[in-house]
Biopython code that builds the backbone (N, CA, C, O; Angstrom):
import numpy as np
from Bio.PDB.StructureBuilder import StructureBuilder

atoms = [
    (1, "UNK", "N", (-13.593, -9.790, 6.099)),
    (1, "UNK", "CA", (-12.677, -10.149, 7.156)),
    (1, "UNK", "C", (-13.344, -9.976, 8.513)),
    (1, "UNK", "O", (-12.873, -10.513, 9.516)),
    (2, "UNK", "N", (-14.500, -9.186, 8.544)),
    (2, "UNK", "CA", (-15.042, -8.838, 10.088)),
    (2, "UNK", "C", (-15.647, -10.054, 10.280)),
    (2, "UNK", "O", (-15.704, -10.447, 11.445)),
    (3, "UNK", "N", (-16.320, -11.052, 9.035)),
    (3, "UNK", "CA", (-17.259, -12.299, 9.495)),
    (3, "UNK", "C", (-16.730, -12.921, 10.289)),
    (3, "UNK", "O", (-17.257, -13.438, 11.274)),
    (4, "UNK", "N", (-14.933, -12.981, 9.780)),
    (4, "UNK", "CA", (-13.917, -14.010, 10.451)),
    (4, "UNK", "C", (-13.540, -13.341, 11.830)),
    (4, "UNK", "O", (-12.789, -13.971, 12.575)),
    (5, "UNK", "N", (-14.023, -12.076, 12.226)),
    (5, "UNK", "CA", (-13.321, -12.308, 13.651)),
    (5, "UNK", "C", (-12.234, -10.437, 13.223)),
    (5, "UNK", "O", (-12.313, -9.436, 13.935)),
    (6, "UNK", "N", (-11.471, -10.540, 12.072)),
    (6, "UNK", "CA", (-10.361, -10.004, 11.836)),
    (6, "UNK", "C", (-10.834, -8.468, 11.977)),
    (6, "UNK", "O", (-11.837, -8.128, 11.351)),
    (7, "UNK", "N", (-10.049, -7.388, 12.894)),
    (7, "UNK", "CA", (-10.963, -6.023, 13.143)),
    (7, "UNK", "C", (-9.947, -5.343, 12.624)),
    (7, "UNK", "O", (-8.842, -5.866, 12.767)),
    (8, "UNK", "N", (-10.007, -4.237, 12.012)),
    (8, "UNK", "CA", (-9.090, -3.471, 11.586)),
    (8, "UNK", "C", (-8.387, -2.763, 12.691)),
    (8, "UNK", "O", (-8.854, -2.511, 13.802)),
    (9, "UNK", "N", (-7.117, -2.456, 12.205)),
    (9, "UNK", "CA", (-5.727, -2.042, 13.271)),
    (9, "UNK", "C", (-6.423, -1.251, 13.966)),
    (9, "UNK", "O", (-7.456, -0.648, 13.674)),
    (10, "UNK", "N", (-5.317, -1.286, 15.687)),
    (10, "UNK", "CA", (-6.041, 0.137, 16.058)),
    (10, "UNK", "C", (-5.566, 1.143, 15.772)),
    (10, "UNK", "O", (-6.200, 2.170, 16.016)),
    (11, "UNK", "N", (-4.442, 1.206, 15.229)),
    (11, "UNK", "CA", (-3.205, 2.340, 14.965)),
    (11, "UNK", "C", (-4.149, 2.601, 13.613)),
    (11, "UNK", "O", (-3.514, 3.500, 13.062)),
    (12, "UNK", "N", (-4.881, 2.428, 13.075)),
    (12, "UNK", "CA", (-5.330, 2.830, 11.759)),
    (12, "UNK", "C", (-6.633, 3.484, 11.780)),
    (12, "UNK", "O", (-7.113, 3.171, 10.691)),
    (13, "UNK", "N", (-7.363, 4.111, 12.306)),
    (13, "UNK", "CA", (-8.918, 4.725, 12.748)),
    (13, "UNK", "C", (-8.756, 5.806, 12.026)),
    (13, "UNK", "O", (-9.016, 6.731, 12.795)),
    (14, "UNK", "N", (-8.571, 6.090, 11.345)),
    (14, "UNK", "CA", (-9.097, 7.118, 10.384)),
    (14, "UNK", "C", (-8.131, 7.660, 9.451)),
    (14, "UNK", "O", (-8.679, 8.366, 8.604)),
    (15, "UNK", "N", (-6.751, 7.554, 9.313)),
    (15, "UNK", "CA", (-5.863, 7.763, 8.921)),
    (15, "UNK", "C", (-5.850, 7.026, 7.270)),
    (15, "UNK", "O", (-5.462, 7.593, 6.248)),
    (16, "UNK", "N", (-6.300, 5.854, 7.361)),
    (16, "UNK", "CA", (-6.205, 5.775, 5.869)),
    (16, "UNK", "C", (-4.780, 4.882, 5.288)),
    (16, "UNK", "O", (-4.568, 4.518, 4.131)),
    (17, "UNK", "N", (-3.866, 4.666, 6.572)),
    (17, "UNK", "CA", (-2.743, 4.040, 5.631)),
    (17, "UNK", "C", (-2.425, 2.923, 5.743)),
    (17, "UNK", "O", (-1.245, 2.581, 5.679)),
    (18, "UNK", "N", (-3.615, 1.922, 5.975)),
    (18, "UNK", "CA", (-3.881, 0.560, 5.690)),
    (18, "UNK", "C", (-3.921, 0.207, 4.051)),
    (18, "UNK", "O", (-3.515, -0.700, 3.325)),
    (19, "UNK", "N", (-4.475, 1.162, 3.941)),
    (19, "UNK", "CA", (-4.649, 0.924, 2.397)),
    (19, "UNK", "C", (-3.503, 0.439, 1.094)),
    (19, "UNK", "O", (-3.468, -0.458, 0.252)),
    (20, "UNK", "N", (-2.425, 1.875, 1.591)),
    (20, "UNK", "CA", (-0.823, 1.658, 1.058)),
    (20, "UNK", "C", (-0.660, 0.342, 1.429)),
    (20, "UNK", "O", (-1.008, -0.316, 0.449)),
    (21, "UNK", "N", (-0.242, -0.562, 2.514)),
    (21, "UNK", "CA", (-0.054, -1.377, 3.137)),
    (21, "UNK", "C", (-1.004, -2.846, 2.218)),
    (21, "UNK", "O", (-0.473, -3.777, 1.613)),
    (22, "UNK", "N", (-2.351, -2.616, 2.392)),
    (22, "UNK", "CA", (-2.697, -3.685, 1.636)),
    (22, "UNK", "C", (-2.241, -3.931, 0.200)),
    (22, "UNK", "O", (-2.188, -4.896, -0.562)),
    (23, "UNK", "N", (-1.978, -2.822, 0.171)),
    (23, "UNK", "CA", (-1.558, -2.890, -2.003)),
    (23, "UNK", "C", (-0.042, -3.557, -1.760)),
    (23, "UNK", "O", (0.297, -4.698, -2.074)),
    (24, "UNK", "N", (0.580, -2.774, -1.267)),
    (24, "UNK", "CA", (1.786, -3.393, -1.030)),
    (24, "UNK", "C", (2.177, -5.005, -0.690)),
    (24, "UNK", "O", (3.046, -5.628, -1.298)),
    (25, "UNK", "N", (1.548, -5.419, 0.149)),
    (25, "UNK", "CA", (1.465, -7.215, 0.495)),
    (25, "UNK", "C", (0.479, -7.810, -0.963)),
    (25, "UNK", "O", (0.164, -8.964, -0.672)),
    (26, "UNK", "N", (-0.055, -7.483, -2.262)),
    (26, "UNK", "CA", (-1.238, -7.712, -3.051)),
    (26, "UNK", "C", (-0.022, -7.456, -3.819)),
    (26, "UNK", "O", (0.471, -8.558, -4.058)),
    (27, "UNK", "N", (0.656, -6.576, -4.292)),
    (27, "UNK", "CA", (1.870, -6.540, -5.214)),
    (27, "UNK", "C", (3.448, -6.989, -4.783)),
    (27, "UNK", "O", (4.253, -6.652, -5.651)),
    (28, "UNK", "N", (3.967, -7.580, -3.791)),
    (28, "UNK", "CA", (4.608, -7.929, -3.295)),
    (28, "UNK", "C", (4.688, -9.466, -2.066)),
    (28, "UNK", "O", (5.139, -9.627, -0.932)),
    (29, "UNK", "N", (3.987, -10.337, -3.065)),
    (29, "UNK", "CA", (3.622, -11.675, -1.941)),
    (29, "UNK", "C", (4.327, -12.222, -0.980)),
    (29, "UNK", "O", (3.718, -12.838, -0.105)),
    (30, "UNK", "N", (5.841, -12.111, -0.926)),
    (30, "UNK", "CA", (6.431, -12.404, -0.260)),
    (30, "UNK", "C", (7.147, -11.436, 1.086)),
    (30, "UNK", "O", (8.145, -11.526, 1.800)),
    (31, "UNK", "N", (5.884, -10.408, 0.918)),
    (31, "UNK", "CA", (6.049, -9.231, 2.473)),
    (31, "UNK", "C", (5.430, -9.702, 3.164)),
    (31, "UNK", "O", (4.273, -9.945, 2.821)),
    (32, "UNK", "N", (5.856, -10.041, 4.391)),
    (32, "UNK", "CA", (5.031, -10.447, 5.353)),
    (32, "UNK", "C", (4.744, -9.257, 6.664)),
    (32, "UNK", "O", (5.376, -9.355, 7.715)),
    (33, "UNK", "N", (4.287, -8.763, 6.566)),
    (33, "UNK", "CA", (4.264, -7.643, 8.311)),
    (33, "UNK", "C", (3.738, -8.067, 8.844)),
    (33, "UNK", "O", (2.813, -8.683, 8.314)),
    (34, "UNK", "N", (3.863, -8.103, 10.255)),
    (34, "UNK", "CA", (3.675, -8.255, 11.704)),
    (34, "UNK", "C", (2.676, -7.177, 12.411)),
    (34, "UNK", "O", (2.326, -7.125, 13.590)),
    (35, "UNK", "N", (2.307, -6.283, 11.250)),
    (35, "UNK", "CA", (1.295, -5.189, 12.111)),
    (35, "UNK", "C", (-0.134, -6.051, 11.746)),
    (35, "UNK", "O", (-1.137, -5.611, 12.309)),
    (36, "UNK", "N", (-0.319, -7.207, 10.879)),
    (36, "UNK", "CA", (-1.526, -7.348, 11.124)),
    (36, "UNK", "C", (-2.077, -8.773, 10.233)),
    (36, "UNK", "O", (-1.133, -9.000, 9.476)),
    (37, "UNK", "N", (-2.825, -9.505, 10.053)),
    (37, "UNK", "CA", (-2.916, -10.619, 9.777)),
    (37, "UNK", "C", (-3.152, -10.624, 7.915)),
    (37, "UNK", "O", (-4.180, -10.336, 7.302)),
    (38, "UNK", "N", (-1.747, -11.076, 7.334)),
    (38, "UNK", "CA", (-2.003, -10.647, 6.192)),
    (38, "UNK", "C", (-1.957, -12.357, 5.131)),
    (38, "UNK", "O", (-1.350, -12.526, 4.074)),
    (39, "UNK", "N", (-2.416, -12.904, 5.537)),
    (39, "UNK", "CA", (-2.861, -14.444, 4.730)),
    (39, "UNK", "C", (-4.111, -13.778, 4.816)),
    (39, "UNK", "O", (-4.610, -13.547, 3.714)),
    (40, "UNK", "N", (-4.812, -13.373, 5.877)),
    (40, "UNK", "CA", (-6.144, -13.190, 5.499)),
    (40, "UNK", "C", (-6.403, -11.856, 4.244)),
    (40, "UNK", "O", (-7.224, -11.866, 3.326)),
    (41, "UNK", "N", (-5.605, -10.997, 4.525)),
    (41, "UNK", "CA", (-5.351, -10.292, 3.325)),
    (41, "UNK", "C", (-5.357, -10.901, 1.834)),
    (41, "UNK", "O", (-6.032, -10.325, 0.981)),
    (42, "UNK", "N", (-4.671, -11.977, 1.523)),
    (42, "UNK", "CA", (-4.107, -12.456, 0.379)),
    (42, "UNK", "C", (-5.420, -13.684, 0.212)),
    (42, "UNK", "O", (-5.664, -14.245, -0.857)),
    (43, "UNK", "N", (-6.141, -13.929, 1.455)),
    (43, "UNK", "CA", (-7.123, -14.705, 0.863)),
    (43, "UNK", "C", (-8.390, -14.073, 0.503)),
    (43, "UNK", "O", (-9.090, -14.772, -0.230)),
    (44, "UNK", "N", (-8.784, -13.132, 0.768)),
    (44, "UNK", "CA", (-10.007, -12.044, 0.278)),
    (44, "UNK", "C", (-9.767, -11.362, -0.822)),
    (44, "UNK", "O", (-10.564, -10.562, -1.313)),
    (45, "UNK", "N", (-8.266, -11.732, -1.431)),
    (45, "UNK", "CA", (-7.955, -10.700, -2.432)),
    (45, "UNK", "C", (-8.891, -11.216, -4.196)),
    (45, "UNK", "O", (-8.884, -12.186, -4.953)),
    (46, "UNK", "N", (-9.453, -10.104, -4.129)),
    (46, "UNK", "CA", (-9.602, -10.518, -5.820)),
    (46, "UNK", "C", (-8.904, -10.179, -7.222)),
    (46, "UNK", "O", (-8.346, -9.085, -7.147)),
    (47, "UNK", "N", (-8.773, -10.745, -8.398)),
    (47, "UNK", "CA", (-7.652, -10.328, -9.090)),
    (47, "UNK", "C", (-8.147, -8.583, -9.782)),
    (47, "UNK", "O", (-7.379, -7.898, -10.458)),
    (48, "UNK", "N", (-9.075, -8.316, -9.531)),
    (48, "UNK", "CA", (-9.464, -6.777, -9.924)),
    (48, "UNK", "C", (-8.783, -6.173, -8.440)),
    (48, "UNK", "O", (-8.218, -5.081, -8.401)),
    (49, "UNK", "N", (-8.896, -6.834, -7.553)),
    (49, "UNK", "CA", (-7.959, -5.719, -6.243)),
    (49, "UNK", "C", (-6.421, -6.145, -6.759)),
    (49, "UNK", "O", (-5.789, -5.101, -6.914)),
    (50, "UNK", "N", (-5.906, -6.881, -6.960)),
    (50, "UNK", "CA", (-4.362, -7.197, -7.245)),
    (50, "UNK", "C", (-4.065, -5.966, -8.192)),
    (50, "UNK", "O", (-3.396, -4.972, -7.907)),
    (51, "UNK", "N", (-4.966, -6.361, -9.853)),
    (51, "UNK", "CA", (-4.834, -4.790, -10.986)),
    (51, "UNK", "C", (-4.961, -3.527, -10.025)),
    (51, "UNK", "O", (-3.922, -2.906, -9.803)),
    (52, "UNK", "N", (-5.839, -3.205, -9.588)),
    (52, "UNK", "CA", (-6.091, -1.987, -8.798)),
    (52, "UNK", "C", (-4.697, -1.863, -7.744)),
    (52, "UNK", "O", (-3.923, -0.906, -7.726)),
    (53, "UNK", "N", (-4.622, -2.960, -6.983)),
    (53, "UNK", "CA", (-3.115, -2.626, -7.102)),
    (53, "UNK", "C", (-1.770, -2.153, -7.210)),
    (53, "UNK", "O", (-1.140, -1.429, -6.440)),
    (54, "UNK", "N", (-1.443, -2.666, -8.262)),
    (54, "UNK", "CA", (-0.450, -2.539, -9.347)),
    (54, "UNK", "C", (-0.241, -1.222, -9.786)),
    (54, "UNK", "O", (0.733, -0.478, -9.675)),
    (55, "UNK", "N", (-1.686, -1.033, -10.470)),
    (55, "UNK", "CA", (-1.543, 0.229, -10.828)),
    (55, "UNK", "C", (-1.382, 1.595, -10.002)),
    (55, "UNK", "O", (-1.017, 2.720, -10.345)),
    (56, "UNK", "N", (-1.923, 0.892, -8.411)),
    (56, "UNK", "CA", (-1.756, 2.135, -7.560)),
    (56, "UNK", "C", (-0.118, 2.346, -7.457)),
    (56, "UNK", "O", (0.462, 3.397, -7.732)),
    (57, "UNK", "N", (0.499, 1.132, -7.007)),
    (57, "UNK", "CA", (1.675, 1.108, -6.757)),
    (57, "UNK", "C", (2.583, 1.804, -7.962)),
    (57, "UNK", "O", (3.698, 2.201, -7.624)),
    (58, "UNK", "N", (2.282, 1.933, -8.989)),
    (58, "UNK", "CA", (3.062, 2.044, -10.097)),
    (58, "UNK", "C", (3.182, 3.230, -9.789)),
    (58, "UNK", "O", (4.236, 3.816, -9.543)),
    (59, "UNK", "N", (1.112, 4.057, -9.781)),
    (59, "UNK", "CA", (1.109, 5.254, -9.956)),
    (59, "UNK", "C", (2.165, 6.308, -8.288)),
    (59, "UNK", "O", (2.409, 7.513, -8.218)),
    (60, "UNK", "N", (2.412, 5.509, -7.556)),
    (60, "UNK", "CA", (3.220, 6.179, -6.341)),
    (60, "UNK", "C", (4.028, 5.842, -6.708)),
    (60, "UNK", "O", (4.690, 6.788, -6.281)),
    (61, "UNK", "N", (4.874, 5.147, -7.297)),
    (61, "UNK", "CA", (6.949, 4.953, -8.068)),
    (61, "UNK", "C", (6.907, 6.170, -8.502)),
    (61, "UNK", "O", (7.661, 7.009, -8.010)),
    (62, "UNK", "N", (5.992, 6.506, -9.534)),
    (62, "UNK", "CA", (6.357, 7.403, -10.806)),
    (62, "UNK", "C", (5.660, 8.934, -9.931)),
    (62, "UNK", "O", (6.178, 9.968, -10.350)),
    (63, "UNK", "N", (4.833, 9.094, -9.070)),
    (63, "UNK", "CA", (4.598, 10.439, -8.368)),
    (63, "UNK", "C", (6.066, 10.706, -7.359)),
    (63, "UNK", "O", (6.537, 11.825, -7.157)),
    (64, "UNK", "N", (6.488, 9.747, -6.946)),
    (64, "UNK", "CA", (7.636, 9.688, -6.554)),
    (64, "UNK", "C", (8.787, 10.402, -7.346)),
    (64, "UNK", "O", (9.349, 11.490, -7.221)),
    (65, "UNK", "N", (8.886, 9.541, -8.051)),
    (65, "UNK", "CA", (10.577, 9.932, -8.990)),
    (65, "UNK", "C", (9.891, 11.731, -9.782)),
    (65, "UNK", "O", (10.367, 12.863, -9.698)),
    (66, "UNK", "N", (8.845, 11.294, -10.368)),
    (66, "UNK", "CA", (8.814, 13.240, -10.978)),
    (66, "UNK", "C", (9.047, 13.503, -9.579)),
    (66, "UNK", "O", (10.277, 13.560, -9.588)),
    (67, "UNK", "N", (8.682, 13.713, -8.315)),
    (67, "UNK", "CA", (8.967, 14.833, -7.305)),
    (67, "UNK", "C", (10.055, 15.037, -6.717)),
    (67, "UNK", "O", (10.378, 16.045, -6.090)),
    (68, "UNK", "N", (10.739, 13.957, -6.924)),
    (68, "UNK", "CA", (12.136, 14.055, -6.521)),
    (68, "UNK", "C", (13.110, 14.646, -7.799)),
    (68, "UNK", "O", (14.104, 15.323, -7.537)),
    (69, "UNK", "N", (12.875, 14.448, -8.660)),
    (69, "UNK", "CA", (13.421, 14.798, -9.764)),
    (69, "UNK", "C", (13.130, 16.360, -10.173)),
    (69, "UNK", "O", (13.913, 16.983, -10.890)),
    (70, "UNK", "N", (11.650, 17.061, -9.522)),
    (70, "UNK", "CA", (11.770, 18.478, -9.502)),
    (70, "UNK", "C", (12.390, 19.046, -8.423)),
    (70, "UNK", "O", (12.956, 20.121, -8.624)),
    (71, "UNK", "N", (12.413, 18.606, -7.398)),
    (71, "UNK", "CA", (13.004, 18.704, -6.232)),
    (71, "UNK", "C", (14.604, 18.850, -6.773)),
    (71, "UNK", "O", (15.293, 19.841, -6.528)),
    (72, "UNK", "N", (14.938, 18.006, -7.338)),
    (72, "UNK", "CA", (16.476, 18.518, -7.917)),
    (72, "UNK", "C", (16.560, 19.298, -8.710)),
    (72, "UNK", "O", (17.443, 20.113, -8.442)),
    (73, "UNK", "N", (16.040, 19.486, -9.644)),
    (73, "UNK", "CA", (16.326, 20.316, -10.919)),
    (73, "UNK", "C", (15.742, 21.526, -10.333)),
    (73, "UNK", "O", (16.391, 22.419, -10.879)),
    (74, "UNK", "N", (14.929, 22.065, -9.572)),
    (74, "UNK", "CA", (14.501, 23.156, -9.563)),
    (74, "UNK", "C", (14.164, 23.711, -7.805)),
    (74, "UNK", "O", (13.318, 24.540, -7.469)),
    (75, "UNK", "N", (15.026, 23.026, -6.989)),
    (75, "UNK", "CA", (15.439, 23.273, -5.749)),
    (75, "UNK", "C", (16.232, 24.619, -5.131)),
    (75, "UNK", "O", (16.527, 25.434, -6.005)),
    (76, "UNK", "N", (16.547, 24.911, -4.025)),
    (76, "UNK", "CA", (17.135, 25.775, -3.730)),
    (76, "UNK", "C", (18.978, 25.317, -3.808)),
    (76, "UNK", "O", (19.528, 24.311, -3.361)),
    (77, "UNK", "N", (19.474, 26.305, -4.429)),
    (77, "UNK", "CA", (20.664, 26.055, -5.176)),
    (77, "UNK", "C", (21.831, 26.414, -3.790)),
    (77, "UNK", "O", (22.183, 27.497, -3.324)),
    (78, "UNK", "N", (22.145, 25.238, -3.480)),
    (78, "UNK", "CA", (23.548, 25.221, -2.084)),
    (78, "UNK", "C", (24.709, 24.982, -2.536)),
    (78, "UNK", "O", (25.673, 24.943, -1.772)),
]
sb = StructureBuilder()
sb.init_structure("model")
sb.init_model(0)
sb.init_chain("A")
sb.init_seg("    ")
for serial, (resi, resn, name, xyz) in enumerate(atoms, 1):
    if name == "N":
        sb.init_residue(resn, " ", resi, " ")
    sb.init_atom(name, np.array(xyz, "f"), 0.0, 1.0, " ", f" {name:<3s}", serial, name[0])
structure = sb.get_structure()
């Protein structure tokens, strides 16, 4: 994307959460955000980044729900 011109966010310098963001528009085609040029996203994509992906996304649903789900069962009792 740098050949084309396209520079990474400035809100993003070291932080790392471009990344969430690209998986997300790669598993979800019809997200469009406004923080940053994402056709060019979807045209660099290869189908080993789409799997890679998927599976990231899956693996944050399911780190999700167990933590919320210990978070209930074994929370402070109000």
């Amino acid at each position: 994307m740098k050949k084309e011109g396209i520079e990474q966010p400035v809100w993003d310098k070291g932080v790392g959460s471009i990344g969430i963001t690209y998986a997300l528009i790669m598993v979800f085609p019809k997200l469009k955000p406004t923080i940053f040029d994402f056709d060019a996203v979807r045209r660099h994509t290869r189908e080993k980044d789409k799997i890679l992906a998927h599976f990231y996304t899956t693996a944050l649903l399911i780190s999700f729900i167990i933590m919320l789900t210990v978070a209930y069962l074994y929370g402070p009792d109000n």
